[in-house]
C-alpha positions in Angstrom: -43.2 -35.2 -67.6 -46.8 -35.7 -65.5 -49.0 -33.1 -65.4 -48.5 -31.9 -61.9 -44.5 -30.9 -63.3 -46.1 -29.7 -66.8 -48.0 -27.4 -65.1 -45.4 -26.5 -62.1 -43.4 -25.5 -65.2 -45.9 -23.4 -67.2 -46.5 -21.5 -63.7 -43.0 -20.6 -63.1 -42.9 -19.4 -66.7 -46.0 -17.5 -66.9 -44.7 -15.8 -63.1 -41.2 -14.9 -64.2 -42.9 -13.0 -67.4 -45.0 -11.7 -65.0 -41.8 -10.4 -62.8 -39.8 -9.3 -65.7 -42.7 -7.2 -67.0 -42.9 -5.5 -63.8 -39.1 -5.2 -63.9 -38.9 -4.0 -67.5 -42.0 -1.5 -67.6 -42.7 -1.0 -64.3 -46.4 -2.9 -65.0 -48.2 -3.9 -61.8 -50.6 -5.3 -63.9 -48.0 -7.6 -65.3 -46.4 -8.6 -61.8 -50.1 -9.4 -60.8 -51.5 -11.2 -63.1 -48.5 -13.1 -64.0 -48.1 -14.6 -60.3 -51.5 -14.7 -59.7 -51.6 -16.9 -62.7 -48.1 -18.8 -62.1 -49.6 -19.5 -58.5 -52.8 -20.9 -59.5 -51.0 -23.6 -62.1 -48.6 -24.2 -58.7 -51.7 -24.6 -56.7 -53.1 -27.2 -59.6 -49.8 -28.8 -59.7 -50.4 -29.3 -56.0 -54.3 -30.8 -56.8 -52.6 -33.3 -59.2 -49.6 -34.2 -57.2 -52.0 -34.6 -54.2 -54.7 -37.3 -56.1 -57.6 -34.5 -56.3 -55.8 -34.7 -60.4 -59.6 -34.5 -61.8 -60.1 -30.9 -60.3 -56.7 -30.2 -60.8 -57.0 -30.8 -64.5 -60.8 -28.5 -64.5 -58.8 -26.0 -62.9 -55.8 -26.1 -65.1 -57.8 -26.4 -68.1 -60.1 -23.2 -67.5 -57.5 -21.4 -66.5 -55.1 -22.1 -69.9 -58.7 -21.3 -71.4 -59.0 -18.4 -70.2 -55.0 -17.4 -70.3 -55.1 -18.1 -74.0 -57.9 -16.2 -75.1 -57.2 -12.9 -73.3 -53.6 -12.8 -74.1 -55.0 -14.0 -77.8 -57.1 -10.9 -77.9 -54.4 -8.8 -76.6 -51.8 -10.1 -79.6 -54.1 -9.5 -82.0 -54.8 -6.2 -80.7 -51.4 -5.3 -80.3 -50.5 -6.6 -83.7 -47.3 -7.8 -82.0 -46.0 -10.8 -81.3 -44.2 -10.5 -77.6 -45.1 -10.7 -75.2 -48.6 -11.4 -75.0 -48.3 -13.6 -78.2 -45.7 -15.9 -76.1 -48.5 -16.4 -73.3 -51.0 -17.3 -76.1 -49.2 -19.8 -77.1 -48.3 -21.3 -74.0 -51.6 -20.9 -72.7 -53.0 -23.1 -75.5 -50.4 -25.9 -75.2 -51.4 -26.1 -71.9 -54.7 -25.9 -72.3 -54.6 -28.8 -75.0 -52.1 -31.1 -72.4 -54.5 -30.3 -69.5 -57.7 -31.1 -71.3 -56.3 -34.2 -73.2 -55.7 -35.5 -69.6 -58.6 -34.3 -68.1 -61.0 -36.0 -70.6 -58.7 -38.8 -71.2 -59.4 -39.5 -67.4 -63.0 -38.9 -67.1 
């Protein structure tokens, strides 16, 4: 898999969690973040597919950064595992694909 459909992928994941929290709790915050988030990996996808892959690798790679360590801090807050734990990992997998390709390019 390339990274423009890893990171097609991780956005439709990270948007349907995003829906189903909104469907399940009724969290705005949830539907909002998760398809602002799923959009920007879409809209990275699109960098990569399109040959800007260097700033859509940055992009990726911040944004799995970032991903990761909120919904880290939130986990550990929590003290529970779903479903901010889920994101966490996934956000650090693709944080780890992006930036081994990112620096792998440079």
């Amino acid at each position: 898999m390339d990274g423009a459909q890893t990171n097609a992928v991780i956005g439709t994941i990270v948007a349907f969690g995003g829906i189903m929290g909104y469907l399940k709790k009724k969290s705005v915050p949830s539907l909002i973040a998760g398809s602002g988030s799923g959009l920007a990996y879409m809209i990275t996808a699109y960098l990569i597919r399109s040959g800007h892959s260097t700033a859509g690798y940055q992009t990726a790679f911040v944004l799995s950064l970032a991903l990761a360590i909120v919904m880290g801090r939130r986990t550990a807050k929590a003290k529970k595992f779903m479903p901010a734990g889920l994101v966490a990992v996934i956000a650090t997998l693709a944080c780890v694909l992006n930036g081994s390709r990112l620096f792998s390019s440079s």
